[in-house]
C-alpha positions as CSV (number, residue, x, y, z in Angstrom):
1,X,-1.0,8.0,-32.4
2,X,-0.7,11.3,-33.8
3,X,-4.1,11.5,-34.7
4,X,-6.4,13.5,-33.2
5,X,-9.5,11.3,-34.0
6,X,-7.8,8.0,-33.5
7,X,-5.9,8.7,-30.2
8,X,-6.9,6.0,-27.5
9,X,-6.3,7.9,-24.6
10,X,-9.5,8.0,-23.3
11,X,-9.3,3.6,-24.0
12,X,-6.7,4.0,-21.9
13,X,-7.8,5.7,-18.9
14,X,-11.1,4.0,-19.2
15,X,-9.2,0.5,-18.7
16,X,-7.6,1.7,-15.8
17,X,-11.0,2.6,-13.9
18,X,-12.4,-0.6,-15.1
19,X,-9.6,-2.7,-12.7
20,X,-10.5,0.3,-9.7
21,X,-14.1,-0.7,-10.2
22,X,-13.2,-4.6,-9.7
23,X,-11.0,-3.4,-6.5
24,X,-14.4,-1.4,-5.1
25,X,-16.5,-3.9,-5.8
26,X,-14.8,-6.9,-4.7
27,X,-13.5,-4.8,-1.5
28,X,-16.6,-3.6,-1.0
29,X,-18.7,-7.3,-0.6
30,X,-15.8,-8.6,1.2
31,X,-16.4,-6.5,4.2
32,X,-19.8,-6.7,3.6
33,X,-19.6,-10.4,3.9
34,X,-17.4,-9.6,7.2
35,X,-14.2,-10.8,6.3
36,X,-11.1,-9.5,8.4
37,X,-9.3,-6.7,6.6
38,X,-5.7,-7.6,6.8
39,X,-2.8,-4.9,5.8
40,X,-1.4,-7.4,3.0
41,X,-5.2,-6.8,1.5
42,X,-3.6,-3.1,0.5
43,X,-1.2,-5.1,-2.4
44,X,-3.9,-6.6,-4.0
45,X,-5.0,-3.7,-6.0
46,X,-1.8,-3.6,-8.2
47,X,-2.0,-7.3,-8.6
48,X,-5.5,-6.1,-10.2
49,X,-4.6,-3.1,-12.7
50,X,-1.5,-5.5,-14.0
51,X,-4.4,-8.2,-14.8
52,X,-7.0,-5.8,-15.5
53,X,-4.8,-3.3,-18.3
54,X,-3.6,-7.0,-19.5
55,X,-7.0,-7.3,-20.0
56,X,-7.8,-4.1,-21.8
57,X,-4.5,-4.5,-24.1
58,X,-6.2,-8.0,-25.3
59,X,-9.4,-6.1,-25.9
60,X,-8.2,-3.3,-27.9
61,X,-5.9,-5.4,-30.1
62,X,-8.8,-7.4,-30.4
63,X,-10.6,-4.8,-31.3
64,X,-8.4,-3.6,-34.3
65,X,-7.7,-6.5,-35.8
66,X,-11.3,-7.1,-36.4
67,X,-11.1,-3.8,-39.1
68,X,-9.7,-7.5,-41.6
69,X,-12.3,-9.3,-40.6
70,X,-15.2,-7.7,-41.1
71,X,-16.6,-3.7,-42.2
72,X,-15.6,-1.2,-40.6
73,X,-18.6,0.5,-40.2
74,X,-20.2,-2.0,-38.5
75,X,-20.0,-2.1,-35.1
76,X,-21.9,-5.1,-33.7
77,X,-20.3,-7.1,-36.3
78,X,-16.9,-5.4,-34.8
79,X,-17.6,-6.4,-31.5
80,X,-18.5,-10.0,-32.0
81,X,-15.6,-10.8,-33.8
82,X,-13.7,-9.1,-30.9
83,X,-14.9,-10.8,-28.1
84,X,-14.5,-14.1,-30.2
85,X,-10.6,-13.8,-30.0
86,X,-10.3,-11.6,-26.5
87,X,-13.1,-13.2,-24.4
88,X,-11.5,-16.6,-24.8
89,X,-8.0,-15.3,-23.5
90,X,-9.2,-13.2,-20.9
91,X,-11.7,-16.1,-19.1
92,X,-8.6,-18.5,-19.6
93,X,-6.2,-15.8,-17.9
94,X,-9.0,-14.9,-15.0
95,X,-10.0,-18.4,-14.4
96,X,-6.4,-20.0,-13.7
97,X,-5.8,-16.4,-11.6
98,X,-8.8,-17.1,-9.7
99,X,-8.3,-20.8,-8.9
100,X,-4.8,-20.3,-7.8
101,X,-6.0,-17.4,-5.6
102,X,-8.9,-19.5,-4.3
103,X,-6.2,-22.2,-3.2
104,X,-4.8,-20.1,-1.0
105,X,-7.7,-20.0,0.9
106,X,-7.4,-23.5,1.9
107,X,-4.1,-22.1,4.1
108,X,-3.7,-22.2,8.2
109,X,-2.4,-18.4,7.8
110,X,-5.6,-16.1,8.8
111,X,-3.6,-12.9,7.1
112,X,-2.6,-15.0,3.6
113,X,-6.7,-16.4,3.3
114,X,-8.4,-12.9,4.1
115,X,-5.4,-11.5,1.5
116,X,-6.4,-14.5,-1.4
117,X,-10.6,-14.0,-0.4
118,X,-9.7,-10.2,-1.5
119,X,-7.6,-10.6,-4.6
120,X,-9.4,-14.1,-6.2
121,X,-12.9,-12.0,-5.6
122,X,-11.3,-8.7,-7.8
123,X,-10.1,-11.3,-10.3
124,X,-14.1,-12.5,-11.0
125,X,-15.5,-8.8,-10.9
126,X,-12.1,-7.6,-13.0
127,X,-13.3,-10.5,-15.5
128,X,-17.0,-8.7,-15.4
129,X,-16.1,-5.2,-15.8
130,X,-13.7,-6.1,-19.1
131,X,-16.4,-7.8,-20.9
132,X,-19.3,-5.5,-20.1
133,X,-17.9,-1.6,-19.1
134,X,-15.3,-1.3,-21.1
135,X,-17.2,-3.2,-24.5
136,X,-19.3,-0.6,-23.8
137,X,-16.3,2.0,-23.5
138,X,-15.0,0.5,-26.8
139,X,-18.2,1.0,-28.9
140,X,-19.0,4.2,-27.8
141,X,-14.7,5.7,-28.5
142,X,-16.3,3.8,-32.1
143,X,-19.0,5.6,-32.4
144,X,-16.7,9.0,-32.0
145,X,-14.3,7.5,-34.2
146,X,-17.2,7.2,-37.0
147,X,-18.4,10.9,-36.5
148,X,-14.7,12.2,-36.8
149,X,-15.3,13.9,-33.5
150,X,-11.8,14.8,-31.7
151,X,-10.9,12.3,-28.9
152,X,-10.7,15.4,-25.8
153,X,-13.2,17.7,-26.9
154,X,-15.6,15.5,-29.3
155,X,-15.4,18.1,-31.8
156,X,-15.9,17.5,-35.1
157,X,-12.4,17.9,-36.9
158,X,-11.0,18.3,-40.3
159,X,-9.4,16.4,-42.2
160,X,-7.6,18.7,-44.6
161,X,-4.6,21.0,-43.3
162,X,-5.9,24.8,-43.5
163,X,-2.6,27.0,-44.8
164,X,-4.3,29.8,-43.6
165,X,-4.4,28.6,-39.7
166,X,-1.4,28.1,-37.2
167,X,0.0,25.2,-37.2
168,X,-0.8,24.3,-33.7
169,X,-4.4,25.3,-35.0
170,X,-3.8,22.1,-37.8
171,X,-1.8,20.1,-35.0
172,X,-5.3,19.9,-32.6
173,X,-8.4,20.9,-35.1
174,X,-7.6,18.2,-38.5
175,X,-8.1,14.2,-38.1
176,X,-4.3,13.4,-38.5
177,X,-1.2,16.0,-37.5
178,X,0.1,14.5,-41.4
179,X,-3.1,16.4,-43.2
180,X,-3.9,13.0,-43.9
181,X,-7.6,11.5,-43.6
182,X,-7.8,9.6,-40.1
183,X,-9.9,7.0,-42.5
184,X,-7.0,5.7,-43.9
185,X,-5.4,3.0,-41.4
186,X,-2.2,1.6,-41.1
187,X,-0.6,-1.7,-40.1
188,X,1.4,-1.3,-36.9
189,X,4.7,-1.7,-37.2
190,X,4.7,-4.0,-34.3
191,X,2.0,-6.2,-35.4
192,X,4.2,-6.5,-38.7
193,X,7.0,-7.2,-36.7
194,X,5.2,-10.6,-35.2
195,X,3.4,-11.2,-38.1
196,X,5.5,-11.4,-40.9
197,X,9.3,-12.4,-38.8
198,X,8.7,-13.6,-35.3
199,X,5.5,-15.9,-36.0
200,X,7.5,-17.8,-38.7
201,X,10.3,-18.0,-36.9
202,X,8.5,-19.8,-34.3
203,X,7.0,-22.6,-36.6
204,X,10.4,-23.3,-37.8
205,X,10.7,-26.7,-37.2
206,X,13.9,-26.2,-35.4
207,X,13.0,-23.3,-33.4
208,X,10.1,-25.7,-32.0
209,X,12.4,-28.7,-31.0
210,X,14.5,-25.8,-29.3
211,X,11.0,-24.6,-27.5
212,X,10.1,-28.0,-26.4
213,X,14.0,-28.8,-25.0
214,X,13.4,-25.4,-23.5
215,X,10.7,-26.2,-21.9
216,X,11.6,-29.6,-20.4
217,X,14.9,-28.0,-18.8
218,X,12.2,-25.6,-17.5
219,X,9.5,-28.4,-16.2
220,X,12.8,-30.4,-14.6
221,X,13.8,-27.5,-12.8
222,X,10.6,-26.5,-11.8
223,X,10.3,-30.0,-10.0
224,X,13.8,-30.1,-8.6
225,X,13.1,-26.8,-6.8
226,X,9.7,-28.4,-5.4
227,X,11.6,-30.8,-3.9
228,X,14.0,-28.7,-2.2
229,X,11.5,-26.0,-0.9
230,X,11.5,-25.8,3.0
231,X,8.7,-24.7,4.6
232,X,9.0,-21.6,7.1
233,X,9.2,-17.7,6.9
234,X,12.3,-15.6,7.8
235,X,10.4,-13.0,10.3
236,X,12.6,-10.0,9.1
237,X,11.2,-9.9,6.0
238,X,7.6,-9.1,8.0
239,X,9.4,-5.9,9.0
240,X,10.4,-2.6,7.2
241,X,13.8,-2.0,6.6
242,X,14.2,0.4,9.3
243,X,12.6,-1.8,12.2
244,X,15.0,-2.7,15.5
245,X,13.6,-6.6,14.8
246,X,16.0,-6.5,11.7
247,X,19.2,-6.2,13.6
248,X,18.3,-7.7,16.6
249,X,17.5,-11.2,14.8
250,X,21.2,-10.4,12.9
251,X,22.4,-10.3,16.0
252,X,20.7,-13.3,16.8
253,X,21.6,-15.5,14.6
254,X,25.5,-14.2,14.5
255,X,26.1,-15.2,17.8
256,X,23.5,-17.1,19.5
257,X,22.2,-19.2,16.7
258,X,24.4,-22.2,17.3
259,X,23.2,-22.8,21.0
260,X,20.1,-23.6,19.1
261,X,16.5,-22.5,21.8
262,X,16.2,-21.7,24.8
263,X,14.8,-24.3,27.3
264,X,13.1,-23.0,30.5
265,X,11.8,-25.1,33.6
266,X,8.8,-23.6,35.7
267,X,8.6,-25.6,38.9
268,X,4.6,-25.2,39.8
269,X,3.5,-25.5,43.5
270,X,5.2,-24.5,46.9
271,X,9.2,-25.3,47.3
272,X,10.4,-24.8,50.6
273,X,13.7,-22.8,49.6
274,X,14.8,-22.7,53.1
275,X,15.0,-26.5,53.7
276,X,18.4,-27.1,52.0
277,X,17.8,-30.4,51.0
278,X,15.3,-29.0,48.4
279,X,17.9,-26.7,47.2
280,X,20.3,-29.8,46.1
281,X,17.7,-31.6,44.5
282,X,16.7,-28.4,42.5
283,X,20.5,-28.0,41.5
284,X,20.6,-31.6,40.8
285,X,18.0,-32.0,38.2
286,X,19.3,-28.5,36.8
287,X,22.5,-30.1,36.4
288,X,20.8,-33.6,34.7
289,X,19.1,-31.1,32.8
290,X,22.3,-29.5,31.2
């Protein structure tokens, strides 16, 4: 926004370090508890700012949609009416990540259940920080708001355009870069967007007989690819693209793959090499063998 009292930069930023709380946290009792650092652990912490700025979108929108609901001014009433829509979609979201996380622990692979311990445990403390730092974070960027205290500096701003001053002077120092009081709120244009077209397009009554046709072509091919999964993992894609593994299983599989394994045959104990009737029964069985 172009306002200096309403700008939700700080929101923003403040979401961000909520998710790199979770990731300390959840890293944090992990090794505590003593389990195995794995390099496949280091991806978990983007998995947890996607979820975790999800999160803070849900919260904020939330948050400004309650202005309909209930006085502006008030912020307890504010924050209940928020956490009445966002909590709901946020534990829904966290718990179905958490589960499917927690699954994975159930795995043979010691690297993929250290990996899912790490990420399902940032999902629960993710799920913590959203609903107590960063309520916090949203009443106190309120309480600013209320005071029409600029959103860097906390100043208190104007909210009439001085003539006299510079313009970057008006730009930084009055509640709106318009001259306009940042009291006076405006409708998004992309909340009108889903509001008034794309919500009642979607309770057309044809537009839901084409979501649920949709979504049986998808549910079909969901299970046809089930059924045709084959279990295994192509080792090259454990390497980096610049690894001598890459080109030597190419090589591999160009021109030894049809020869399928190699077999081996250890003979354990003493053989008397010397006695030549041991040496035809070794190429004997070598040629049964083949």
């Amino acid at each position: 926004r172009l306002s200096c009292v309403k700008n939700n930069i700080w929101l923003a930023s403040c979401g961000v370090v909520s998710a790199g709380l979770a990731v300390l946290s959840s890293f944090g009792l992990m090794l505590y508890c003593g389990v195995p650092f794995v390099i496949t652990v280091a991806n978990a912490p983007f998995l947890i700012l996607g979820v975790g700025v999800d999160d803070m979108f849900i919260m904020i929108a939330c948050w400004e949609k309650s202005v309909k609901e209930v006085e502006k001014s008030d912020t307890k009433a504010r924050m209940a009416e928020t956490y009445t829509d966002a909590a709901v979609s946020v534990t829904i979201t966290t718990l179905t990540d958490v589960l499917a996380f927690f699954i994975g622990t159930w795995t043979a692979f010691p690297s993929v259940r250290s990996f899912c311990l790490y990420t399902g445990t940032a999902f629960i403390f993710c799920y913590v920080y959203t609903l107590t730092f960063f309520g916090a974070v949203l009443v106190l960027n309120h309480q600013r708001e209320k005071k029409e205290r600029h959103w860097l500096t906390c100043m208190p701003v104007k909210t009439d355009e001085d003539k006299s001053k510079s313009s970057l002077y008006n730009v930084c120092c009055i509640g709106n870069c318009s001259g306009e009081s940042s009291e006076s709120e405006h409708e998004h244009p992309m909340s009108k967007f889903f509001e008034r077209y794309y919500g009642p397009f979607l309770t057309n009554k044809w537009t839901k007989l084409l979501m649920i046709l949709l979504y049986g072509a998808y549910v079909g091919g969901s299970v046809y690819g089930c059924t045709q999964i084959k279990e295994g993992i192509d080792l090259r894609n454990l390497a980096s693209d610049d690894s001598y593994v890459i080109p030597y299983y190419n090589d591999d599989d160009k021109y030894f793959s049809e020869y399928g394994p190699r077999v081996m045959v250890v003979i354990n104990g003493s053989v008397e090499y010397w006695n030549e009737s041991v040496r035809v029964a070794i190429e004997n069985c070598m040629q049964s063998l083949e």
